[in-house]
C-alpha positions in Angstrom: 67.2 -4.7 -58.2 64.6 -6.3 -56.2 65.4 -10.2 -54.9 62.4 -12.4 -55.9 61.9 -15.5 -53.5 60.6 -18.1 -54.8 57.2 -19.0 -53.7 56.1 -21.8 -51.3 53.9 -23.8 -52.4 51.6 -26.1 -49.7 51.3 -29.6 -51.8 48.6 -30.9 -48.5 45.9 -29.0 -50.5 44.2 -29.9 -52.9 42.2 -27.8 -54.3 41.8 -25.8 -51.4 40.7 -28.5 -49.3 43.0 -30.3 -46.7 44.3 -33.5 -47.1 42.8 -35.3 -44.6 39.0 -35.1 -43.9 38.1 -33.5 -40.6 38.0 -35.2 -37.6 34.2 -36.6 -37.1 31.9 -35.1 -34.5 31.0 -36.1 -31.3 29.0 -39.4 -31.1 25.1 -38.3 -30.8 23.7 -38.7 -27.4 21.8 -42.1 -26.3 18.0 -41.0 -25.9 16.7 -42.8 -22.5 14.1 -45.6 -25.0 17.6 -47.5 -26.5 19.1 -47.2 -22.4 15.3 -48.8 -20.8 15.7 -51.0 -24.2 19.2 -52.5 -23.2 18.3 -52.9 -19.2 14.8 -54.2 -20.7 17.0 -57.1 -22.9 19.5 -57.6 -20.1 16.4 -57.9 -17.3 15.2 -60.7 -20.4 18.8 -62.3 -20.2 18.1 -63.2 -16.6 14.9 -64.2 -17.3 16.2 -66.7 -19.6 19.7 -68.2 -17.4 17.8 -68.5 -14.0 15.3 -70.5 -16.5 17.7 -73.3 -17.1 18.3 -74.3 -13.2 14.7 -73.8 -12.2 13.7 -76.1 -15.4 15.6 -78.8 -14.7 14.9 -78.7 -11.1 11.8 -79.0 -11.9 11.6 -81.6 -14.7 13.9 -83.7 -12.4 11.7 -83.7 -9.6 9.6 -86.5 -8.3 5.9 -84.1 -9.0 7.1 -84.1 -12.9 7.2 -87.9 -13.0 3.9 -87.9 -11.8 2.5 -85.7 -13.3 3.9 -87.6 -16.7 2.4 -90.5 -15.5 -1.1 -89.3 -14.7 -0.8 -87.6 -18.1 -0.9 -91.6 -19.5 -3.0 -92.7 -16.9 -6.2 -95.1 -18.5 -5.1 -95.4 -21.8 -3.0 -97.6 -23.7 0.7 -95.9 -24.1 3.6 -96.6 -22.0 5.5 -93.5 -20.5 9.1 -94.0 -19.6 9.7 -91.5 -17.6 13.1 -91.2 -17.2 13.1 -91.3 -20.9 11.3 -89.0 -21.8 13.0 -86.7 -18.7 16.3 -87.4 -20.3 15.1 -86.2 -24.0 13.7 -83.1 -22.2 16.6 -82.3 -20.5 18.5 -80.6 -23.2 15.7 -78.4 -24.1 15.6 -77.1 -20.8 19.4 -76.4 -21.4 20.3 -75.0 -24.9 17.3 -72.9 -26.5 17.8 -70.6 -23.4 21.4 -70.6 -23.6 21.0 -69.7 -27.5 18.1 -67.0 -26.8 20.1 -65.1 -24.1 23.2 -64.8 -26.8 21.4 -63.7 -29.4 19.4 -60.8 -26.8 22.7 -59.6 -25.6 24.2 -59.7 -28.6 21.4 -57.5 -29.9 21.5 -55.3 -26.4 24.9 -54.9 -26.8 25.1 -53.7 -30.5 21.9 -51.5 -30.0 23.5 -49.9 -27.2 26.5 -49.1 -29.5 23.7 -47.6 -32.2 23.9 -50.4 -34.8 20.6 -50.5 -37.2 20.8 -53.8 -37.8 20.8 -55.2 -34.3 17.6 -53.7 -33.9 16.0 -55.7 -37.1 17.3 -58.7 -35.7 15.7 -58.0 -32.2 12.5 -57.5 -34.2 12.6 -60.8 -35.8 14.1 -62.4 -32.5 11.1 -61.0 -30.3 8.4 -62.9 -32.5 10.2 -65.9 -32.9 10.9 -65.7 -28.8 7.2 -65.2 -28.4 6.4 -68.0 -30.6 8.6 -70.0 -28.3 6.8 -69.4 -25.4 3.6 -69.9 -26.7 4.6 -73.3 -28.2 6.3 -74.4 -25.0 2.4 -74.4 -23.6 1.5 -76.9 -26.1 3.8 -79.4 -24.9 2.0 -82.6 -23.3 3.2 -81.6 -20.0 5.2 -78.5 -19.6 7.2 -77.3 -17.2 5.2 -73.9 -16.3 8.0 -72.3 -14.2 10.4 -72.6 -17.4 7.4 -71.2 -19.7 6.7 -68.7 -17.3 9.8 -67.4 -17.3 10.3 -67.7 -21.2 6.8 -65.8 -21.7 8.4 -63.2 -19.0 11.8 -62.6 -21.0 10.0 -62.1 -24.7 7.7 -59.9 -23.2 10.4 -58.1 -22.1 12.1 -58.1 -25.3 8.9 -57.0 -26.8 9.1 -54.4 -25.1 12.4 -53.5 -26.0 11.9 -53.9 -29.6 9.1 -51.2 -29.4 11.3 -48.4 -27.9 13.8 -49.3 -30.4 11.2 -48.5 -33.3 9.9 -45.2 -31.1 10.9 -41.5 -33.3 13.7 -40.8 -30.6 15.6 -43.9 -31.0 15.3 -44.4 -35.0 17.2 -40.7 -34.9 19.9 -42.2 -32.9 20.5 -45.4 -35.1 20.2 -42.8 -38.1 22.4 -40.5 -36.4 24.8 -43.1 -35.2 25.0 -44.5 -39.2 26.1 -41.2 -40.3 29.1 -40.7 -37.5 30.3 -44.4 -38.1 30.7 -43.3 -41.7 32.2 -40.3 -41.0 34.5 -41.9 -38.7 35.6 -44.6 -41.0 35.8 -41.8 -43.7 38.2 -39.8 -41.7 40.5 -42.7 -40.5 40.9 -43.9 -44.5 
């Protein structure tokens, strides 16, 4: 008479499967557009800090308040110069604070491979542009500060195209699909 041993069953399968899902992959490589990208939007936040000293420099200097005035000179309107200096004054201070959050906030996640980082730096680039261009239109602007504005959303237009380039749309695609996985495996 033969013993029978009872048979041991392996309850972590489930239908032949295991348990728990495998672990993900290894992250897909950076191509080199999203790494000249994130030094392009980090070269544009520098652009846009060193704006903010050298615009108020400038709009507190003695060649602004003359300029203001010659820009009333021969007609009828009063110019209060430190006024009008004063109202200035925080423009000069938080649209570039704002604008350098939002490009390395976008440089940051773009790095990390995040799709919707680069939509926002699309959107972010024309409305920077715009900036610039309407900073020309004021009655006397200070050119160093739009200089440097028109410099940092070029650069960030410049950005936002190697973003949208074949290499780097397979990363953020890529980079969607291992996030997934990731989170998949870690439920």
């Amino acid at each position: 008479m033969s013993e029978q041993m009872p048979q041991q069953i392996d309850y972590n399968y489930a239908g032949g499967q295991p348990a728990t899902a495998p672990a993900p992959a290894a992250a897909p490589a950076r191509p080199k557009t999203v790494d000249l990208a994130f030094w392009l939007l980090i070269a544009s936040v520098a652009f846009l800090i060193i704006r903010i000293p050298v615009g108020l420099a400038i709009l507190n200097s003695a060649g602004y308040a003359a300029a203001l005035e010659a820009n009333h000179e021969g007609t009828y309107f009063i110019v209060d110069v430190p006024g009008t200096i004063e109202m200035r004054t925080p423009s000069m201070i938080y649209p570039p604070l704002l604008m350098a959050a939002i490009t390395l906030l976008s440089a940051i996640f773009i790095r990390k491979g995040h799709n919707w980082a680069r939509i926002l730096l699309a959107v972010f680039a024309a409305l920077s542009l715009l900036v610039a261009v309407v900073m020309m239109l004021v009655e006397v602007p200070v050119m160093a500060a739009v200089l440097m504005s028109l410099a940092a959303a070029v650069l960030t237009l410049a950005a936002t195209v190697l973003v949208f380039l074949t290499p780097s749309g397979a990363y953020f695609r890529l980079m969607g699909q291992y996030r997934r996985g990731k989170n998949l495996g870690q439920a």
